[in-house]
Biotite code that builds the C-alpha atoms (Angstrom):
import biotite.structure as struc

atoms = struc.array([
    struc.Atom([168.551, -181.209, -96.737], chain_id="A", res_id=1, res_name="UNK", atom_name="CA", element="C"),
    struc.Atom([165.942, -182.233, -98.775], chain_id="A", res_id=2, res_name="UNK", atom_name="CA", element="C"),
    struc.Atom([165.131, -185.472, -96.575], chain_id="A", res_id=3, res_name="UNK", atom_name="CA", element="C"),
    struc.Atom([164.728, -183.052, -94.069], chain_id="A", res_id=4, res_name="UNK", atom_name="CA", element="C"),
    struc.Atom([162.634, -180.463, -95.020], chain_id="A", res_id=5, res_name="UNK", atom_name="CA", element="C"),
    struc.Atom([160.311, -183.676, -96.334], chain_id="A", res_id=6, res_name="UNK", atom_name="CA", element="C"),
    struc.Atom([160.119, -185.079, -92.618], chain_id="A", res_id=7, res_name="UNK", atom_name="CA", element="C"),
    struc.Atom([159.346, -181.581, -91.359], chain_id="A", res_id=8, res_name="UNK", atom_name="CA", element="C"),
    struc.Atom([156.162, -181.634, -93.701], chain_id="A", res_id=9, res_name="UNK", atom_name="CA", element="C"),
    struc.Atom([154.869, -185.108, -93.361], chain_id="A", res_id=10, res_name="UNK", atom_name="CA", element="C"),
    struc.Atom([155.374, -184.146, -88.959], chain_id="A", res_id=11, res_name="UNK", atom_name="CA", element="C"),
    struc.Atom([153.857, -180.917, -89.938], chain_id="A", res_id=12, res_name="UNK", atom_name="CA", element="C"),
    struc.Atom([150.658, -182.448, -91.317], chain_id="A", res_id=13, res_name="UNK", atom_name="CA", element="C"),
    struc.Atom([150.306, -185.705, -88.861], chain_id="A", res_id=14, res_name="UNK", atom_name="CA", element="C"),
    struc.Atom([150.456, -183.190, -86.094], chain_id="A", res_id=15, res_name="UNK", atom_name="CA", element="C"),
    struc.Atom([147.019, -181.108, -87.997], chain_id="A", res_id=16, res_name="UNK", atom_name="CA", element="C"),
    struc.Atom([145.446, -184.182, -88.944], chain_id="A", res_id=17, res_name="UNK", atom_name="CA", element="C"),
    struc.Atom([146.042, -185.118, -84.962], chain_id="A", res_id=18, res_name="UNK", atom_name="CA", element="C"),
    struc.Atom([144.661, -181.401, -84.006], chain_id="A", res_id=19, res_name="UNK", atom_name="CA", element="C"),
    struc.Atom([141.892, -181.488, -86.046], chain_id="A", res_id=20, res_name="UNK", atom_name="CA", element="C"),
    struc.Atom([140.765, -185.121, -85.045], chain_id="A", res_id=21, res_name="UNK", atom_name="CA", element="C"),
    struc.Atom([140.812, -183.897, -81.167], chain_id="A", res_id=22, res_name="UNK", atom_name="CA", element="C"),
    struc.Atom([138.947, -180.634, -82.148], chain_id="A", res_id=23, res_name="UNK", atom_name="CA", element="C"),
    struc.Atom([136.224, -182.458, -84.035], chain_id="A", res_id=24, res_name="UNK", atom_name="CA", element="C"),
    struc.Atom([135.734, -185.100, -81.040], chain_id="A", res_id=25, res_name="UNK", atom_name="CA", element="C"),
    struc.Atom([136.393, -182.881, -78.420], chain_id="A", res_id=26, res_name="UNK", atom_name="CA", element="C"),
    struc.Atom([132.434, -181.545, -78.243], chain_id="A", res_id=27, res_name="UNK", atom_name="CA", element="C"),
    struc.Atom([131.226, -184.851, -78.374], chain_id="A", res_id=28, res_name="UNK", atom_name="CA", element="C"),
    struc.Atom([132.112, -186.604, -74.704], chain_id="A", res_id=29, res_name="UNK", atom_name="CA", element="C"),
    struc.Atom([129.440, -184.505, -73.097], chain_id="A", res_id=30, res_name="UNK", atom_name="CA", element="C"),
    struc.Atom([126.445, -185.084, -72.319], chain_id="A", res_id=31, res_name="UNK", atom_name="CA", element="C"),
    struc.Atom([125.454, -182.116, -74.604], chain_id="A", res_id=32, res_name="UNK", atom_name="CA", element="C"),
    struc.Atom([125.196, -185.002, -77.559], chain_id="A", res_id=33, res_name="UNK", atom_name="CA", element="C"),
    struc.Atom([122.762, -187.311, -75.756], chain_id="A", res_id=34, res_name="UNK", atom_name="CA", element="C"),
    struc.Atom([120.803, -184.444, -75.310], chain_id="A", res_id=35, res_name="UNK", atom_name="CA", element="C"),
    struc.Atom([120.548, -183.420, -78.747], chain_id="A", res_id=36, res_name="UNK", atom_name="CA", element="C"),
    struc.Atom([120.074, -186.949, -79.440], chain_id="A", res_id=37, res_name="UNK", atom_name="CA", element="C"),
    struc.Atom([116.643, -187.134, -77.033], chain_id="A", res_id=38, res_name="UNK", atom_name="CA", element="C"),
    struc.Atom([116.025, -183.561, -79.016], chain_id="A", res_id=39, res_name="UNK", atom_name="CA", element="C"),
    struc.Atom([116.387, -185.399, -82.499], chain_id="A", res_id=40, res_name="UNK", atom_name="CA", element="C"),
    struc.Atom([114.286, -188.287, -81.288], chain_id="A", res_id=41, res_name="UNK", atom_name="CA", element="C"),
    struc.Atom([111.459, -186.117, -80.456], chain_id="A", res_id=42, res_name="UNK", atom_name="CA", element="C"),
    struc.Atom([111.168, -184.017, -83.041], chain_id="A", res_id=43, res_name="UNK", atom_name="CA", element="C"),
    struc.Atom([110.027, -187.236, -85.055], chain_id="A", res_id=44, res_name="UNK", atom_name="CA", element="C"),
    struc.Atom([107.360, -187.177, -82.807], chain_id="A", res_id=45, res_name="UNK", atom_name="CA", element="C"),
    struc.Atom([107.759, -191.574, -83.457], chain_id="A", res_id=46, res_name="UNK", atom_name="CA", element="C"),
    struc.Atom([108.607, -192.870, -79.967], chain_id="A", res_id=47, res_name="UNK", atom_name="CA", element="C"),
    struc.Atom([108.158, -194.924, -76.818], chain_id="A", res_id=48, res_name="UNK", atom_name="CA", element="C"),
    struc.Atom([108.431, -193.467, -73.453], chain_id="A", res_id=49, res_name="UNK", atom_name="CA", element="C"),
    struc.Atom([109.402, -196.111, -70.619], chain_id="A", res_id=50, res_name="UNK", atom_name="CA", element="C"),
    struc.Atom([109.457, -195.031, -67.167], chain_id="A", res_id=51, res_name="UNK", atom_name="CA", element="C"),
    struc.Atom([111.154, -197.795, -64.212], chain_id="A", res_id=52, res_name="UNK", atom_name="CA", element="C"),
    struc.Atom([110.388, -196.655, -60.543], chain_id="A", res_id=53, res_name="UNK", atom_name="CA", element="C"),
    struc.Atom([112.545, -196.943, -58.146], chain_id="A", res_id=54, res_name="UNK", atom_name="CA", element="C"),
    struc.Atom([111.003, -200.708, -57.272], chain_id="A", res_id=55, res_name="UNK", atom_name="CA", element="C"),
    struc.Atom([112.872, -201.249, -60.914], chain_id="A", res_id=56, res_name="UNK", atom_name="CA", element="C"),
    struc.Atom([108.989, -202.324, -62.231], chain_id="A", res_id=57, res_name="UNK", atom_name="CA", element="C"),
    struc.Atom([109.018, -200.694, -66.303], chain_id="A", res_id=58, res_name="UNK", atom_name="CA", element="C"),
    struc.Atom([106.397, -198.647, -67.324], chain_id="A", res_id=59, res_name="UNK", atom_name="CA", element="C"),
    struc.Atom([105.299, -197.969, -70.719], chain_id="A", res_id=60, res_name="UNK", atom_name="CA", element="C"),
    struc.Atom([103.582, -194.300, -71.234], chain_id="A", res_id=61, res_name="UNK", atom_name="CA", element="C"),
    struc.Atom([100.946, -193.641, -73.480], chain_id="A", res_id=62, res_name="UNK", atom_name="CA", element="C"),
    struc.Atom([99.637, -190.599, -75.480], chain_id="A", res_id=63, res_name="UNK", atom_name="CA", element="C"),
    struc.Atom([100.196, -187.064, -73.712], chain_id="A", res_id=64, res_name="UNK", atom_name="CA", element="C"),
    struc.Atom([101.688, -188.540, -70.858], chain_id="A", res_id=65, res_name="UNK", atom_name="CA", element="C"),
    struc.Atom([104.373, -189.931, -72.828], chain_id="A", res_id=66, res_name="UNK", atom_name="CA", element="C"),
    struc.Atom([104.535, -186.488, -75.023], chain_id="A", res_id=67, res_name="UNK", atom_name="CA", element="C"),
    struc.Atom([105.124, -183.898, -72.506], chain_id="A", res_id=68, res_name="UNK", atom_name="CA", element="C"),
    struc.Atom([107.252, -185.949, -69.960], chain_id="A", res_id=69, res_name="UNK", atom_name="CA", element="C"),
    struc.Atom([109.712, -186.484, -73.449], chain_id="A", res_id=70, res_name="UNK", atom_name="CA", element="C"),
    struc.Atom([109.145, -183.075, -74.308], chain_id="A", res_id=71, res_name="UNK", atom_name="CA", element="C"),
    struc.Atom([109.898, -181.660, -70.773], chain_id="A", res_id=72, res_name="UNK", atom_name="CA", element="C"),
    struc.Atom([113.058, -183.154, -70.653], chain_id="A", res_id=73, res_name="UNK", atom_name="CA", element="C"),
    struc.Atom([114.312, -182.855, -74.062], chain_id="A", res_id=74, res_name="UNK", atom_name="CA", element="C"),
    struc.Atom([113.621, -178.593, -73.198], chain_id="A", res_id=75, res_name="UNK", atom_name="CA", element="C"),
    struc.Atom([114.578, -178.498, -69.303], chain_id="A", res_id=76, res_name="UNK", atom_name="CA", element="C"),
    struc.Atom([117.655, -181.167, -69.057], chain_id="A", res_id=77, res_name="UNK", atom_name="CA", element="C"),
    struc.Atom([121.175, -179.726, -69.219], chain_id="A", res_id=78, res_name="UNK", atom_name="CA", element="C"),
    struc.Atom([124.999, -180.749, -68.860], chain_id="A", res_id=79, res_name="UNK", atom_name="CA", element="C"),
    struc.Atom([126.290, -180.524, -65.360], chain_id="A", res_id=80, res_name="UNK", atom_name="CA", element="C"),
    struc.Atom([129.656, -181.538, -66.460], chain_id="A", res_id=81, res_name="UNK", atom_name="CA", element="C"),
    struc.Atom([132.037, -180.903, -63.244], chain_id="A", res_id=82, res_name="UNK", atom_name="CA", element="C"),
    struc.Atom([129.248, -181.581, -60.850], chain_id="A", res_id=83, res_name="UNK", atom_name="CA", element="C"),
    struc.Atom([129.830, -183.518, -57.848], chain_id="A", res_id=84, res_name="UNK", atom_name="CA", element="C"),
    struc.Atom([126.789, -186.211, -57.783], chain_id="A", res_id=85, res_name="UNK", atom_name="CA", element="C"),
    struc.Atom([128.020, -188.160, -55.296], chain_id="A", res_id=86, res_name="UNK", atom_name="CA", element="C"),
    struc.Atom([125.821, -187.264, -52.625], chain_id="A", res_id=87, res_name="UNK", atom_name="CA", element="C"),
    struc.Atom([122.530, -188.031, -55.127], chain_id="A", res_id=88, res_name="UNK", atom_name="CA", element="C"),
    struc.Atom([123.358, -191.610, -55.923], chain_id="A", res_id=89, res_name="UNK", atom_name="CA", element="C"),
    struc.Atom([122.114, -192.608, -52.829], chain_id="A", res_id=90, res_name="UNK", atom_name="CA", element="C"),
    struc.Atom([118.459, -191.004, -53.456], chain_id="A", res_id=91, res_name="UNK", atom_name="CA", element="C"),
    struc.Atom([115.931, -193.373, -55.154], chain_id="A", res_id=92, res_name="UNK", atom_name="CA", element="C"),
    struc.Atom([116.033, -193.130, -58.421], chain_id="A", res_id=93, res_name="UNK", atom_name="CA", element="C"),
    struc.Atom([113.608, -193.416, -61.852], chain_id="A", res_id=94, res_name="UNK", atom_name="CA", element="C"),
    struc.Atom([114.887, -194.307, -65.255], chain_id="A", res_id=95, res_name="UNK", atom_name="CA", element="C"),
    struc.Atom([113.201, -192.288, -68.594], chain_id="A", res_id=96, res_name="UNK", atom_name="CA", element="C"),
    struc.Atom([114.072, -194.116, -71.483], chain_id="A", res_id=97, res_name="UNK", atom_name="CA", element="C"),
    struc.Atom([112.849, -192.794, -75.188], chain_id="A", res_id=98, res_name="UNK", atom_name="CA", element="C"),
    struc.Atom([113.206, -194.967, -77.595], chain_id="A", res_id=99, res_name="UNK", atom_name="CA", element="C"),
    struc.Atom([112.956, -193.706, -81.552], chain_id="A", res_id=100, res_name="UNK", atom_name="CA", element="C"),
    struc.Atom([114.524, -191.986, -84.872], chain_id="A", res_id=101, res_name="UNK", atom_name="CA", element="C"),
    struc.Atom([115.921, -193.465, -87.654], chain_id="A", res_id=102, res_name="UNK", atom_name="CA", element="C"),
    struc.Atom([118.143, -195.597, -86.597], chain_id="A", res_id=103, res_name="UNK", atom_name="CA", element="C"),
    struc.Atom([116.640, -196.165, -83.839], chain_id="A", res_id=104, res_name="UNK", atom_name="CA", element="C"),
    struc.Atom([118.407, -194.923, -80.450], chain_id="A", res_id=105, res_name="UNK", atom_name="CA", element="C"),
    struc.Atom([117.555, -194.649, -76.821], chain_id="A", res_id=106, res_name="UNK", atom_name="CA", element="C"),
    struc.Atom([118.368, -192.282, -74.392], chain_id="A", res_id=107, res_name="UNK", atom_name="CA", element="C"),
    struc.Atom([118.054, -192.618, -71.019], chain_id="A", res_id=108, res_name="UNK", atom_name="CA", element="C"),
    struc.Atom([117.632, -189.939, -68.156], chain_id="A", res_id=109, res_name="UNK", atom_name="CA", element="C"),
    struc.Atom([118.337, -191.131, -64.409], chain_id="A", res_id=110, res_name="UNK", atom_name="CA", element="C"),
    struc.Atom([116.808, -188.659, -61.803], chain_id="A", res_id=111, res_name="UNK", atom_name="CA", element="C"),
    struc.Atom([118.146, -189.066, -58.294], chain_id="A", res_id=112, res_name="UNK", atom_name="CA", element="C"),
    struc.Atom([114.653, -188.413, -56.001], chain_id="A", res_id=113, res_name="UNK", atom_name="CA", element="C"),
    struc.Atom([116.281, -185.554, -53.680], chain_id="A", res_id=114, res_name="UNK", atom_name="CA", element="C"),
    struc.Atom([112.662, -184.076, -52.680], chain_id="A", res_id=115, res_name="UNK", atom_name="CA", element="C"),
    struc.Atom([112.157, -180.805, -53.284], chain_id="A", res_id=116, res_name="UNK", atom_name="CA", element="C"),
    struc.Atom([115.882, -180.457, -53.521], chain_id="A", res_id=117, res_name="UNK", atom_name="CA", element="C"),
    struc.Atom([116.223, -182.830, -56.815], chain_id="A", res_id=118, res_name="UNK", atom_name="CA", element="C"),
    struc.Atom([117.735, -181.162, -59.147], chain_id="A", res_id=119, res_name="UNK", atom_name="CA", element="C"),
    struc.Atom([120.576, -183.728, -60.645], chain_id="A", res_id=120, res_name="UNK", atom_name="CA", element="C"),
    struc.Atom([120.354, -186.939, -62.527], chain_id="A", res_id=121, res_name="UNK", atom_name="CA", element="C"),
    struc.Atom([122.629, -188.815, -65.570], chain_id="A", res_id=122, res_name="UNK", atom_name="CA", element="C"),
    struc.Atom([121.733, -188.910, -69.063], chain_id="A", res_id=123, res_name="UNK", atom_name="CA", element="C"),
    struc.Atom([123.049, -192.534, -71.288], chain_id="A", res_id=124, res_name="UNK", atom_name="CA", element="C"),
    struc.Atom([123.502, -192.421, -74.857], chain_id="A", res_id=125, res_name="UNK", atom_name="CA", element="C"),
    struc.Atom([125.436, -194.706, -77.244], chain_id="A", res_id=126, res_name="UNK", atom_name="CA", element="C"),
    struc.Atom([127.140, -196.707, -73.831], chain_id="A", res_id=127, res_name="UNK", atom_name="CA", element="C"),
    struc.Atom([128.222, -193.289, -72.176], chain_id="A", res_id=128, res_name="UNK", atom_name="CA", element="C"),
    struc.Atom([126.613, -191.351, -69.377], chain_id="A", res_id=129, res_name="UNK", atom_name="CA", element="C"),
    struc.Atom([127.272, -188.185, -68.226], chain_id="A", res_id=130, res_name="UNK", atom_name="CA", element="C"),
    struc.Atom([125.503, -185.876, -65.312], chain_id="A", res_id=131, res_name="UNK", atom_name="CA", element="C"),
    struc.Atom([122.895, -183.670, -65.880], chain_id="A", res_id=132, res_name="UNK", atom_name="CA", element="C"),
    struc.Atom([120.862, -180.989, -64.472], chain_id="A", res_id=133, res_name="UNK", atom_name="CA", element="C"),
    struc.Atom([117.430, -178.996, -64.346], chain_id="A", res_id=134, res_name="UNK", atom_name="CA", element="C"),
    struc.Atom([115.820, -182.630, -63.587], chain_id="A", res_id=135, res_name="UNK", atom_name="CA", element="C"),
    struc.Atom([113.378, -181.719, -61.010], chain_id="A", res_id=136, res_name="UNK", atom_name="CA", element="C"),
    struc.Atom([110.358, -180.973, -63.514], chain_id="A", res_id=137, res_name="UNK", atom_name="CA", element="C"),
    struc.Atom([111.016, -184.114, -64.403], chain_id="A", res_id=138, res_name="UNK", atom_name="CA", element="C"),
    struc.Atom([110.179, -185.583, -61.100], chain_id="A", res_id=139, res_name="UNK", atom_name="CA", element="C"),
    struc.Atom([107.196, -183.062, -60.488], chain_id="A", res_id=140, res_name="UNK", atom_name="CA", element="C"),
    struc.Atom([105.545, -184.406, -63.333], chain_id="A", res_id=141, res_name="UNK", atom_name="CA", element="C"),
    struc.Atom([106.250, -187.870, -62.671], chain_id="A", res_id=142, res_name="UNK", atom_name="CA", element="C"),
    struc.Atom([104.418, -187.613, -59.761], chain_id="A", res_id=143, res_name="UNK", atom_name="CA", element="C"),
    struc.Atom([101.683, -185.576, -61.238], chain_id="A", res_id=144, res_name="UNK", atom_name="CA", element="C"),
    struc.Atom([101.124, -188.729, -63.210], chain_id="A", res_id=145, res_name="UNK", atom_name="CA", element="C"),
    struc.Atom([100.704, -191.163, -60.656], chain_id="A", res_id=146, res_name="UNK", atom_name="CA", element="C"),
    struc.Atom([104.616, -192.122, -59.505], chain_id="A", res_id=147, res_name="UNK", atom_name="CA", element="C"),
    struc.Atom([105.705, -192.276, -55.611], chain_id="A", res_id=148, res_name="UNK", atom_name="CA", element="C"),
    struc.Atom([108.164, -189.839, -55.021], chain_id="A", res_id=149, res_name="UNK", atom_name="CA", element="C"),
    struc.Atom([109.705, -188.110, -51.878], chain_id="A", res_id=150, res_name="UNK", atom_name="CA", element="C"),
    struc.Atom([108.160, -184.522, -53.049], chain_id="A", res_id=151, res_name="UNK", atom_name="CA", element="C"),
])
């Protein structure tokens, strides 16, 4: 009986050490944590801001250019977990990637050129991407400084 009851306990506490594991990482696969990664990276206000065009030629940002299109997504960009983005990843496309903190980390942030109707793109973090949303600032202001889009 004893042997018994002592199984029951070490099952009983495997199974909350399994619970809690899931629980903790559970929050963490979306792309809600590159997002507050960007976030982080900004607020250090120590960065680099790389834009590559949908000819794939990189360009590095300087100043306020660099400030407000890193600040502009870090505030507009938002999950779009469940959305279908098939139909985007055709669309040209222009990679954002910011570069800083301590360690230093870089995000990037895809937007899929829809025209006026871009509003999706995919944000990569720590070798994981996941869909986002809200990305057509993005592309307004990229073209406000000097990008060819299909606005």
């Amino acid at each position: 009986m004893k042997k018994s009851g002592f199984r029951v306990l070490i099952g009983l506490v495997v199974i909350a050490v399994i619970v809690i594991l899931v629980y903790q990482n559970s929050g963490k696969n979306t792309a809600q944590s590159g997002i507050a990664a960007l976030q982080a990276i900004v607020e250090t206000g120590e960065y680099t801001v790389a834009v590559t065009d949908e000819s794939g030629e990189k360009h590095e940002l300087e100043d306020s250019s660099k400030t407000m299109l890193a600040e502009l997504i870090s505030s507009t960009v938002a999950d779009a977990a469940g959305e279908d983005l098939s139909a985007v990843l055709q669309n040209p496309q222009f990679l954002v990637e910011i570069t800083g903190g301590d360690p230093a980390a870089t995000v990037g942030v895809t937007v899929y050129d829809a025209g006026e109707e871009t509003d999706f793109g995919m944000i990569s973090f720590a070798d994981k991407t996941y869909p986002v949303k809200n990305c057509g600032e993005v592309l307004n202001y990229l073209a406000e400084i000097g990008f060819a889009t299909a606005r």
